[in-house]
Legacy VTK file of the C-alpha trace (Angstrom):
# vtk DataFile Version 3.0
C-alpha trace
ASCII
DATASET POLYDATA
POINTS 245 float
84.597 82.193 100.322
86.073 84.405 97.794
83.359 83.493 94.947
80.710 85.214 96.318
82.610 88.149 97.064
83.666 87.571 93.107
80.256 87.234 91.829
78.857 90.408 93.706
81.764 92.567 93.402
81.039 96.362 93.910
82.702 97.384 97.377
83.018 93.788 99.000
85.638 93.106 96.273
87.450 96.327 96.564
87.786 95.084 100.577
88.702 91.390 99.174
91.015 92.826 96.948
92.786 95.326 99.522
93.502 92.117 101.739
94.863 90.153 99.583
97.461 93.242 98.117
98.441 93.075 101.769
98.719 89.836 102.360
100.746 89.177 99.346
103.015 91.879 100.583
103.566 90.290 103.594
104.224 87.090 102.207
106.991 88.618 99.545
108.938 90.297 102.332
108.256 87.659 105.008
110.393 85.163 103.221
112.834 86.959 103.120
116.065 85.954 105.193
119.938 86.718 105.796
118.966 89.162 105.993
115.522 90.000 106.743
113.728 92.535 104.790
113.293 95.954 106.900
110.126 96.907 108.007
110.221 100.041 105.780
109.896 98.070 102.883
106.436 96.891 103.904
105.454 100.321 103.443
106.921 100.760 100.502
106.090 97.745 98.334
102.144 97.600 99.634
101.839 100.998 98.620
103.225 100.218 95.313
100.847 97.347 94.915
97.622 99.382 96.525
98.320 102.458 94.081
98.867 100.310 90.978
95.219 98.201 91.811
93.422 100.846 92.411
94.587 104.197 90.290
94.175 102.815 87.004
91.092 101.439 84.906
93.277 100.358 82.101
94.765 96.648 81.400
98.323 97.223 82.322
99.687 99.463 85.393
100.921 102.339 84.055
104.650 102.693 82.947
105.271 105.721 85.306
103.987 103.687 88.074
106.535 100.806 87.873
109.538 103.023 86.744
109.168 105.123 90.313
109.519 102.018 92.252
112.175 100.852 90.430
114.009 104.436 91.118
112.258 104.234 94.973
114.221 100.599 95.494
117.402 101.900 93.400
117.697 105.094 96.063
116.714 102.365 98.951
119.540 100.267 97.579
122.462 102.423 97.949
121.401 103.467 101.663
120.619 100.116 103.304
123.236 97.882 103.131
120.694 94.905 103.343
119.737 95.305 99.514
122.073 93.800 97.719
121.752 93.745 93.435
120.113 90.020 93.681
117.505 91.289 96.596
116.606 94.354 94.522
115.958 92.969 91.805
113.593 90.129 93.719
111.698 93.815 95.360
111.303 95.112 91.689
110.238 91.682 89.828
108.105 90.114 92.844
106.124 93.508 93.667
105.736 94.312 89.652
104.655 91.065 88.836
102.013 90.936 91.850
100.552 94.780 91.113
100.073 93.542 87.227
98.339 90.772 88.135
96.432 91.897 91.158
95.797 95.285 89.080
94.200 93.206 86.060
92.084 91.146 88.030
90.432 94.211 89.877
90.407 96.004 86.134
88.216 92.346 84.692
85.598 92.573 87.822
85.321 96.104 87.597
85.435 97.473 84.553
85.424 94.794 82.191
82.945 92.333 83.486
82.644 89.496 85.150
82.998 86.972 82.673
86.409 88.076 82.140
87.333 86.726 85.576
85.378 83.295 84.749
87.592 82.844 81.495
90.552 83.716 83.213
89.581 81.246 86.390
88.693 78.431 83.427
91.392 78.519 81.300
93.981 78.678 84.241
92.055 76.192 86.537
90.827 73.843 83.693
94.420 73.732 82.132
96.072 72.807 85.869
93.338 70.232 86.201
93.968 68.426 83.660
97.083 68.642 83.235
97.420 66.861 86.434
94.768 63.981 85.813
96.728 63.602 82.367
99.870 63.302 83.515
98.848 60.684 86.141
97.123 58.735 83.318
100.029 58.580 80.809
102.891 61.298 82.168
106.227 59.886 81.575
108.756 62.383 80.930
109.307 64.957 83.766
108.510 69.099 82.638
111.112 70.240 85.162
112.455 67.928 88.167
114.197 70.948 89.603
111.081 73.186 90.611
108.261 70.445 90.273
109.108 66.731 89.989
105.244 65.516 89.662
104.887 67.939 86.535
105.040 66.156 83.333
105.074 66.845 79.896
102.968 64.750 78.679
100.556 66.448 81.680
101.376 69.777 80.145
100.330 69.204 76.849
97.616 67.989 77.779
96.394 70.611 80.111
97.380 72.929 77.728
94.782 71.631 74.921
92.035 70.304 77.625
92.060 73.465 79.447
92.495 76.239 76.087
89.680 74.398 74.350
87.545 74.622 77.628
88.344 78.137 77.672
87.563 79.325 74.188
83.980 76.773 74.602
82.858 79.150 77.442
84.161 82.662 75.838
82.245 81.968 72.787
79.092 80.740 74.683
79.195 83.366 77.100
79.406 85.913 73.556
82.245 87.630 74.589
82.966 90.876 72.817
85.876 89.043 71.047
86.066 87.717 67.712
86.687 83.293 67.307
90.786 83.989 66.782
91.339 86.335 69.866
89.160 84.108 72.195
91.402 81.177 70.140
94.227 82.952 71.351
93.542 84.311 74.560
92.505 80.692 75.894
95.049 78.394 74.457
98.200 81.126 75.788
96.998 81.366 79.109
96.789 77.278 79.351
100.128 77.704 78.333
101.169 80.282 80.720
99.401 79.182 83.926
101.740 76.604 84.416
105.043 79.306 83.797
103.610 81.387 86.677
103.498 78.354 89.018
107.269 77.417 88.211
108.003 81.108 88.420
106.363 81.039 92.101
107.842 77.809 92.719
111.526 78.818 91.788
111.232 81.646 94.311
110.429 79.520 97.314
113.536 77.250 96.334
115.316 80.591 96.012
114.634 81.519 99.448
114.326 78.303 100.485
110.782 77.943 101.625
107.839 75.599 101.217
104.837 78.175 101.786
104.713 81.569 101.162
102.543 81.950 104.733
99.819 79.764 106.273
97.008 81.912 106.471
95.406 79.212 104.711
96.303 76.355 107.245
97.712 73.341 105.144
97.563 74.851 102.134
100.131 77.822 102.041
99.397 81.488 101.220
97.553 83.714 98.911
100.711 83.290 96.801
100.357 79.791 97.296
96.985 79.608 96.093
97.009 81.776 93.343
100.131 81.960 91.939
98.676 81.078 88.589
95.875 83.262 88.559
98.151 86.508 89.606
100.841 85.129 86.705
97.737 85.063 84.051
95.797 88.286 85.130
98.951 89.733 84.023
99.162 87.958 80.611
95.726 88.768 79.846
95.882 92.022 80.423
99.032 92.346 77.815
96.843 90.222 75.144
93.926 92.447 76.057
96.219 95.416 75.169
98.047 94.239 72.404
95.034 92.556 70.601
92.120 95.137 70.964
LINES 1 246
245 0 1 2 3 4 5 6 7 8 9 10 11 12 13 14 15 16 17 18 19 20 21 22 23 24 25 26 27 28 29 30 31 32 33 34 35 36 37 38 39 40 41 42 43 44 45 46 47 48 49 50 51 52 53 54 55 56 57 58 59 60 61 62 63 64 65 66 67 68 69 70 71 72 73 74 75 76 77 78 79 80 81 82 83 84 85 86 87 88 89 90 91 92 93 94 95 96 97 98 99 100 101 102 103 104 105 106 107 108 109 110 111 112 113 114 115 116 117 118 119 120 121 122 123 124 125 126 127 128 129 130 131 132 133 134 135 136 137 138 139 140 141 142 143 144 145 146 147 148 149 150 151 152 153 154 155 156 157 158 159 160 161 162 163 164 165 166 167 168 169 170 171 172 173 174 175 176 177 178 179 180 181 182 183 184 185 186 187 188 189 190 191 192 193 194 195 196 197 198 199 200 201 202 203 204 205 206 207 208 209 210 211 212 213 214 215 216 217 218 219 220 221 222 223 224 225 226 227 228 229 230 231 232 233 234 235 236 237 238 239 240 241 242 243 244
């Protein structure tokens, strides 16, 4: 459902793009518990993630941005005796790490072009794909037990190399305004990184203690759920993007 709205973007992927901020909002308070997260701070971390989407045509949210909700939850912390150090810091580092990738993949599809979003969605996709059809065919040693026990390394590597050189095959077909070393690497550190963002998802629900972020996608979790990886990478493409052009 969400490809079409992808491929056509203009104002149907502004709306796609304002439900899913929310939803992902939702879904980093909701899980929340002991204690639950006050309904103030719906307000205030969706508006952090709207503004930072939407405000800013450039690859990374804007410093100024992200150091006002960090003093925002800081003044929030010392009134509401529900924040603790450890839950502050999950506000700051959930919400930040959601508006930079949410921001980045609204800044590809808008600004930057579509084909952006494709490499992103190949080299992210392609490297979970096979790392997972690898690592059933010869995955022996586990990548990390505690967050993902049917993760291997062997799986890794291999996703890593299946899904970079997949990557870099479409960027230079597609002619992508980027010479052979910064497609080189662009794809091979975001088949890398991919699989960090979905242990860095992961390790929050066994923070919290959860197995799904939400079910608005019945049997298969959240929006966090689903695209855990893509958010992650958005964000580590728009750093390369920055630090390599």
């Amino acid at each position: 459902m969400l490809i079409p709205v992808v491929v056509v973007g203009s104002v149907s992927f502004q709306i796609a793009m304002a439900l899913i901020a929310g939803v992902a909002t939702f879904e980093l308070l909701s899980i929340c518990k002991n204690p639950k997260a006050h309904i103030y701070l719906y307000g205030i971390v969706g508006f952090f993630l709207f503004y930072s989407i939407f405000t800013s045509n450039k690859t990374v949210v804007p410093s100024i941005n992200i150091a006002i909700y960090l003093i925002v939850l800081l003044v929030c912390g010392i009134f509401d005796a529900g924040i603790d150090f450890a839950r502050l810091g999950y506000y700051f580092t959930g919400g930040t790490l959601v508006a930079l990738g949410l921001h980045m993949v609204y800044v590809m599809r808008m600004h930057l072009g579509l084909s952006y979003v494709l490499l992103l969605a190949i080299a992210t996709l392609g490297a979970d794909t096979f790392a997972y059809f690898v690592g059933r065919s010869i995955g022996k040693h586990k990548l990390n037990p505690r967050l993902s026990p049917n993760k291997t390394i062997e799986g890794s590597i291999g996703g890593i190399i299946c899904g970079g050189t997949l990557a870099l095959a479409f960027g230079f077909l597609m002619k992508m305004p980027l010479s052979l070393w910064q497609l080189a690497v662009i794809s091979y550190v975001l088949s890398s990184t991919g699989q960090i963002g979905d242990l860095t998802f992961s390790s929050i629900k066994r923070y919290f203690d959860v197995k799904d972020y939400s079910q608005i996608f019945p049997g298969h979790g959240g929006v966090l759920d689903r695209f855990d990886s893509i958010i992650f990478n958005a964000m580590v493409l728009g750093l390369l993007l920055n630090i390599l052009l």
